[in-house]
DRENVEXMI-407451 format. One record per residue: x, y, z of N, C-alpha, C, O in turn; residue number from 1. Coordinates in steps of 0.05 Angstrom, whole numbers, m for minus. Layout:
[[X, Y, Z], [X, Y, Z], [X, Y, Z], [X, Y, Z], NUM]
...
% end
This chain:
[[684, m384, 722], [658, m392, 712], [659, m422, 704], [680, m431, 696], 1]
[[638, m435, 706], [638, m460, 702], [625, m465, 663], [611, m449, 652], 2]
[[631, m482, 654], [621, m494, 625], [591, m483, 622], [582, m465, 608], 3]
[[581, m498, 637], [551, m490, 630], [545, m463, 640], [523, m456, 631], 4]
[[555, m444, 654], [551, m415, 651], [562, m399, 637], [559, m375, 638], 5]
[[579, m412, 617], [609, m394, 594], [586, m400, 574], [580, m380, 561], 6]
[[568, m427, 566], [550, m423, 552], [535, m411, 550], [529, m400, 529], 7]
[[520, m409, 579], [497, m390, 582], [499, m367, 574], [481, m355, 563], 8]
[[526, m357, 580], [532, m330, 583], [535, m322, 546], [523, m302, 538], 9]
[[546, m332, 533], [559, m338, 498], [525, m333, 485], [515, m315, 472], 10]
[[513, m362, 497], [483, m363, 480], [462, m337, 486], [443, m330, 472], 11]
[[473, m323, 516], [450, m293, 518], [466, m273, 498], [451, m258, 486], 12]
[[494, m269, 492], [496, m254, 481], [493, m257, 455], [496, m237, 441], 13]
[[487, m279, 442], [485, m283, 414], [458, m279, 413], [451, m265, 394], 14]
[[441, m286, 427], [414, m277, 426], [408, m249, 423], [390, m240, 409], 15]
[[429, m234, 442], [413, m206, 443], [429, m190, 418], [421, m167, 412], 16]
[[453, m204, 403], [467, m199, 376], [445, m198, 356], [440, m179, 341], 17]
[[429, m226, 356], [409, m238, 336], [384, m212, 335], [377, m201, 314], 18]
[[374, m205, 364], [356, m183, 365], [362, m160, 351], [348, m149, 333], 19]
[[391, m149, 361], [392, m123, 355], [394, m125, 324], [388, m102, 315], 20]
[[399, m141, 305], [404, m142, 287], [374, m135, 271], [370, m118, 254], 21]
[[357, m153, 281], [336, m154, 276], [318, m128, 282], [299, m123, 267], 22]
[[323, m116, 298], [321, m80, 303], [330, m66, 281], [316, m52, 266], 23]
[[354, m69, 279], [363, m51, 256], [353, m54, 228], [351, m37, 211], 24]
[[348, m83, 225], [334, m83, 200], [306, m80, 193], [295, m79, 171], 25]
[[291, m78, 223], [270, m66, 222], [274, m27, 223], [256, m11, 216], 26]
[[291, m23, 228], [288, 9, 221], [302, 17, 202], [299, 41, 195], 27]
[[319, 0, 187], [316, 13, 155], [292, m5, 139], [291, 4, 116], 28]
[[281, m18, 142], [256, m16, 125], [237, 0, 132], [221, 4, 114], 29]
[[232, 15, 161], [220, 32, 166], [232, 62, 148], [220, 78, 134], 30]
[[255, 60, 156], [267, 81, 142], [255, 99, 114], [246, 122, 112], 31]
[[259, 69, 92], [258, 73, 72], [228, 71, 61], [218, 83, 42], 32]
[[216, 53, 79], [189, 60, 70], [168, 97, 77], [148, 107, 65], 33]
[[184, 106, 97], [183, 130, 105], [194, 154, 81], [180, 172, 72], 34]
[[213, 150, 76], [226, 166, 49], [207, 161, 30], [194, 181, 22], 35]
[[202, 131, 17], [182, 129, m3], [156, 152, m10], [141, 155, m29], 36]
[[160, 167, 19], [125, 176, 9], [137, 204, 21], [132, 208, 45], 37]
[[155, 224, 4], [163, 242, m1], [142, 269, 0], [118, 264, m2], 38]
[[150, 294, 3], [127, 309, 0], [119, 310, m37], [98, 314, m49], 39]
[[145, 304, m47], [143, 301, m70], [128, 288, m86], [128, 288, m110], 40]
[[110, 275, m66], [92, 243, m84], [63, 258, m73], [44, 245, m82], 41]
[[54, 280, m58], [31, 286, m64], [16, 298, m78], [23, 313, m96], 42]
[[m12, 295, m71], [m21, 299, m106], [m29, 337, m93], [m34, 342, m69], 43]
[[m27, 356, m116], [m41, 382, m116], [m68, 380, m113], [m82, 387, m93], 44]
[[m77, 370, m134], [m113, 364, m148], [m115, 327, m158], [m97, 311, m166], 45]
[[m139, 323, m152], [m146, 303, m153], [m180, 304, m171], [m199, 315, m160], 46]
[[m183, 295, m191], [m211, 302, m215], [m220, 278, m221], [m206, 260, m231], 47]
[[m246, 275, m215], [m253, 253, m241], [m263, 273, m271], [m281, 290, m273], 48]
[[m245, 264, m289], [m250, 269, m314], [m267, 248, m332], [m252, 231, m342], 49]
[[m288, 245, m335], [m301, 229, m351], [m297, 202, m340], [m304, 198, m316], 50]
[[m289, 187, m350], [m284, 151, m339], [m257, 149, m330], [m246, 126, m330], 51]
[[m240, 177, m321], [m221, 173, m308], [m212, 186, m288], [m228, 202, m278], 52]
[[m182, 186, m274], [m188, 201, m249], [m163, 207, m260], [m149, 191, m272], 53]
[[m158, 236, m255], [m137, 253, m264], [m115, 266, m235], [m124, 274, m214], 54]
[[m105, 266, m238], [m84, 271, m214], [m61, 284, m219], [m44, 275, m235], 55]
[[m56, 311, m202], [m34, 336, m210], [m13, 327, m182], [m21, 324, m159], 56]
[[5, 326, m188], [32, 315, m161], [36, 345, m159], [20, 360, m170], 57]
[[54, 351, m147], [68, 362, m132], [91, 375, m153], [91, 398, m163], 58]
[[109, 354, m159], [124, 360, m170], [122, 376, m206], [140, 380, m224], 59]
[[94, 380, m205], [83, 380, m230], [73, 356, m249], [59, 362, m268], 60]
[[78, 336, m247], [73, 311, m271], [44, 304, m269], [35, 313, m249], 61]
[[36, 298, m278], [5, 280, m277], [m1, 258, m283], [10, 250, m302], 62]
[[m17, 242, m273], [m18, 223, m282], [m55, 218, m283], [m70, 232, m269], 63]
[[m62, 198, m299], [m96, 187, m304], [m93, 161, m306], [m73, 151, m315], 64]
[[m113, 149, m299], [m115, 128, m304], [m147, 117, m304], [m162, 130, m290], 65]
[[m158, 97, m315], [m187, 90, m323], [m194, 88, m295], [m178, 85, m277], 66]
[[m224, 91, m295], [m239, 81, m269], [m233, 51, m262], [m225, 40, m241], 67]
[[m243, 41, m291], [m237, 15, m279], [m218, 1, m273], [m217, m19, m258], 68]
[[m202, 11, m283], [m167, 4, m276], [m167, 5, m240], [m159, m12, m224], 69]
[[m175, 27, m237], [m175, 33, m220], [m179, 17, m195], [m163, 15, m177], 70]
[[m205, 6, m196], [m233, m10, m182], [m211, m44, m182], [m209, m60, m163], 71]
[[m201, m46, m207], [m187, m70, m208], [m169, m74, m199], [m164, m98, m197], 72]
[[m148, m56, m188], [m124, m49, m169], [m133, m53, m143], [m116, m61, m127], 73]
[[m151, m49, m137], [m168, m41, m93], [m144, m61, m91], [m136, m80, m104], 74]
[[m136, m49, m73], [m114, m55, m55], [m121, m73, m22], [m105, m81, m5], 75]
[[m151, m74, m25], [m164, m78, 6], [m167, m117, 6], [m171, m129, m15], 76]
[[m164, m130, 30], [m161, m161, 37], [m181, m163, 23], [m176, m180, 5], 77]
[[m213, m151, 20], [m231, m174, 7], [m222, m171, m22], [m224, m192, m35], 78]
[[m211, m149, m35], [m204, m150, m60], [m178, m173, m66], [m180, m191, m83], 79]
[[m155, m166, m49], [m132, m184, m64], [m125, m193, m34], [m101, m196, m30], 80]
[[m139, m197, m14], [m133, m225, 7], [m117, m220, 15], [m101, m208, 0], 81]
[[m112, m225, 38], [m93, m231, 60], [m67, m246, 65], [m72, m270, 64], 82]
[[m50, m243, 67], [m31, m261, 71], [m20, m263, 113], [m13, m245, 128], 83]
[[m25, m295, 119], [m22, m296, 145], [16, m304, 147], [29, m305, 126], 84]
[[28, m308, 167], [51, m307, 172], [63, m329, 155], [87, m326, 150], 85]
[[58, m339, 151], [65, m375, 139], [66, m360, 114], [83, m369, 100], 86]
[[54, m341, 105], [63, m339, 64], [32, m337, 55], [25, m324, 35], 87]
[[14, m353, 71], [m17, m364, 57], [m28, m335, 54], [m30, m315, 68], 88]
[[m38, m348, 16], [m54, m320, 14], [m84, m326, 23], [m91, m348, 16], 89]
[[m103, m311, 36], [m125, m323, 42], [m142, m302, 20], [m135, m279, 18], 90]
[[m164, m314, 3], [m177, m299, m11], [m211, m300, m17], [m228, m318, m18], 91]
[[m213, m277, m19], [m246, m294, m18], [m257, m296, m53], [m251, m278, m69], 92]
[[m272, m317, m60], [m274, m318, m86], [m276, m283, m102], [m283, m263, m90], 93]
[[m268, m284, m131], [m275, m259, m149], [m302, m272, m149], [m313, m294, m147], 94]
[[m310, m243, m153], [m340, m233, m156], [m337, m220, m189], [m319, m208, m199], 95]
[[m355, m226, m196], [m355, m210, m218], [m369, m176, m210], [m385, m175, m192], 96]
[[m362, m152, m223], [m361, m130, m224], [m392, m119, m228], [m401, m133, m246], 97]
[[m412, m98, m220], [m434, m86, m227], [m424, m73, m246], [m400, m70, m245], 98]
[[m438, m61, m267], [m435, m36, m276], [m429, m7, m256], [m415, 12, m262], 99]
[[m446, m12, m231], [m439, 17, m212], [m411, 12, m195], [m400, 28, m179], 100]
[[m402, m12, m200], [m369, m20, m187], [m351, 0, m197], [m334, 12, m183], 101]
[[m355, 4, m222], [m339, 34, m234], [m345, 57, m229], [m325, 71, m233], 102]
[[m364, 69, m223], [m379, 91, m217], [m362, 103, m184], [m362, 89, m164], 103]
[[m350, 130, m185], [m339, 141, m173], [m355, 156, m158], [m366, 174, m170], 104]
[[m360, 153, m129], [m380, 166, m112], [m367, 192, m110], [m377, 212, m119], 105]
[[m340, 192, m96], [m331, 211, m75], [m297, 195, m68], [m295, 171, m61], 106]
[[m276, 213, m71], [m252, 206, m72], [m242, 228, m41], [m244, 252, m38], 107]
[[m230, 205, m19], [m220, 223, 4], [m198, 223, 7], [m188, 201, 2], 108]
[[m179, 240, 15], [m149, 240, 28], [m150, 229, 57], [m166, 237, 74], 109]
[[m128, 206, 61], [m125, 193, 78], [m100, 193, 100], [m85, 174, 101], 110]
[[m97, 220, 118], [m66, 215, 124], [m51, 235, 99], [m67, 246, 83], 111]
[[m27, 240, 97], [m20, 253, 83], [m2, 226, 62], [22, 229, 57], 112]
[[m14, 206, 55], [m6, 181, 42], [m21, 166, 25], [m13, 145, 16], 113]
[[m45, 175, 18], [m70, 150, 6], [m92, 170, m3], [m88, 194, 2], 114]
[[m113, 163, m16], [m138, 167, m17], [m159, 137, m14], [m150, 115, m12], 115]
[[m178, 141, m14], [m196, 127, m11], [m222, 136, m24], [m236, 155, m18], 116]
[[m225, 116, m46], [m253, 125, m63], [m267, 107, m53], [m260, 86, m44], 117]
[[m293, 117, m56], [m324, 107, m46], [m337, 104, m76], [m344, 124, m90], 118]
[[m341, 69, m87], [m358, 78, m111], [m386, 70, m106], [m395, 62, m84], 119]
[[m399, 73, m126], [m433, 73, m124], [m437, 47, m117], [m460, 44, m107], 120]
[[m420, 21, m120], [m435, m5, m102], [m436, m3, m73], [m449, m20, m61], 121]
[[m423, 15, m59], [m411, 13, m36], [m388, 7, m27], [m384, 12, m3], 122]
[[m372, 0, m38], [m347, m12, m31], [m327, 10, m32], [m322, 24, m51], 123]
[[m316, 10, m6], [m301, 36, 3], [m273, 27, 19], [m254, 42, 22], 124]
[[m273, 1, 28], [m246, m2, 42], [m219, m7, 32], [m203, m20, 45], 125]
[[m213, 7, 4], [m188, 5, m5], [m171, 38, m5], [m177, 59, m16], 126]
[[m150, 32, 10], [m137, 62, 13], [m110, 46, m7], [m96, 26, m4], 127]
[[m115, 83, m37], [m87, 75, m49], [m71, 83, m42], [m74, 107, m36], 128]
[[m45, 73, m37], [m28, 102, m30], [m11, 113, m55], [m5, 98, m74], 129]
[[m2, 143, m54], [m3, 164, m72], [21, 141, m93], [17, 138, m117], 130]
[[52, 125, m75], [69, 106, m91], [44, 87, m110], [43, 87, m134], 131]
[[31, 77, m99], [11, 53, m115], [m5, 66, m140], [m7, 56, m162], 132]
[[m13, 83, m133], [m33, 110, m157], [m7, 119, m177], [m13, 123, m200], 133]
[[11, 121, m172], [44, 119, m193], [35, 95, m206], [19, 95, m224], 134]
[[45, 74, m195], [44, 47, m211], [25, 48, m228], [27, 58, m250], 135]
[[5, 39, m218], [m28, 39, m228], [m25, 59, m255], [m33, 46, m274], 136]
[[m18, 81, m261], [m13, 98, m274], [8, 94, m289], [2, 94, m313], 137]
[[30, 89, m284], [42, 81, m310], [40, 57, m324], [47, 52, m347], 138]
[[30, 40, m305], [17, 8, m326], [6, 18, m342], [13, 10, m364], 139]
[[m10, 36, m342], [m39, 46, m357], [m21, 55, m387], [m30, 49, m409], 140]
[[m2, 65, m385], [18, 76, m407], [22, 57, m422], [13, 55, m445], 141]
[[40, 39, m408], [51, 15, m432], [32, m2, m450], [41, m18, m466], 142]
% end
């Protein structure tokens, strides 16, 4: 083999080193984000109780948390924006809140991973998932 093909040959295999690597660390973050959402993390019953939404797991525990807590969490780009490849968060200005922004239309299961509430302004494109409704819920504690 000649110099410039012992390179060629060195620089494809370090490339396809660099890939697989990059494979594998995409399937344990797949991995683990897959584990994360356990049968253990779904909910039995799902209630609105008064100005909050009450939630029975699986494993027995419960958790509540306020409506508005709730509404303030949306998880959806126009709520807390986008981030493009570079890091940039893109956001669209806060709005300030209606009084019917809290108001709970209708709460759906999404997938065996999320719900999705519909409240009385309209605004429906935030799916929580059952790990985020944890969080959200024990902030509410401390």
């Amino acid at each position: 083999m000649l110099d410039d093909e012992k390179f060629e040959s060195r620089n494809k295999v370090s490339r396809i080193y660099v890939l697989e690597r990059k494979i594998l660390r995409i399937n344990f973050l797949l991995s683990k984000s897959i584990t994360a959402y356990s049968p253990q993390m779904r909910p039995k019953d799902i209630q609105q109780i008064g100005e909050e939404l009450a939630i029975k797991w699986d494993d027995g525990s419960e958790s509540f948390m306020s409506l508005e807590s709730l509404r303030r969490h949306c998880p959806c780009a126009g709520c807390k924006g986008e981030v493009d490849v570079m890091g940039n968060l893109y956001k669209n200005p806060d709005q300030p809140y209606s009084v019917s922004a809290f108001r709970l239309r209708s709460v759906a299961t999404v997938g065996g991973y999320a719900i999705q509430p519909v409240w009385a302004d309209g605004h429906s494109s935030g799916l929580f998932s059952y790990d985020y409704l944890k969080r959200i819920a024990a902030g509410e504690k401390q």
